[in-house]
C-alpha positions, 0 to 999 in steps of 0.5 A, a space after each residue: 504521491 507529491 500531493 500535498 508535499 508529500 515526503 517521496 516515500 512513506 515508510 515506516 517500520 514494521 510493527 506486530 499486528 494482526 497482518 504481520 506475516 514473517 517476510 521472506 528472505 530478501 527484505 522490501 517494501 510491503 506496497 508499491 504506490 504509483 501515481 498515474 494522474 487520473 489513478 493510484 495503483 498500490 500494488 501489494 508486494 508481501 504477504 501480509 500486504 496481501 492478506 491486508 488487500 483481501 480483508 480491507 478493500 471490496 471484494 468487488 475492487 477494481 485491478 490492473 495488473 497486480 495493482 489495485 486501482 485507487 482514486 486520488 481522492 481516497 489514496 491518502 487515508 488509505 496510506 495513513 491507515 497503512 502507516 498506522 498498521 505499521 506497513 512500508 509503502 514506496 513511490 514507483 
């Protein structure tokens, strides 16, 4: 996420939206980015995360893990668009 100077962490608060689902009882982000080079992978980490993976991605997306695999050249308008819902997302 250090491309194009990128603060480390883009979090914002959130707010009421079609995806906000109560969090449970420990607080945390909504997503985890991870920066691999040649892949991102956003990992969803809350059920309103989730339920944004399920309606906004391809059903055919390709994962690893619990992560979904993003091409850098697609991470960043994915990441303002999170923004813009309202979801916290953290560098890992």
């Amino acid at each position: 996420m250090t491309e194009k100077n990128v603060s480390p962490a883009v979090a914002v608060s959130r707010r009421t939206s079609t995806h906000a689902v109560a969090k449970t009882a420990t607080p945390g982000p909504d997503f985890i980015c991870q920066n691999h080079g040649s892949i991102f992978l956003l990992i969803p980490c809350s059920d309103a995360a989730r339920i944004w993976v399920d309606e906004y991605l391809p059903p055919d997306r390709l994962t690893f893990g619990h992560g979904v695999v993003i091409e850098p050249k697609f991470i960043w308008s994915i990441l303002l668009g999170l923004q813009d819902e309202g979801f916290q997302v953290v560098p890992r």
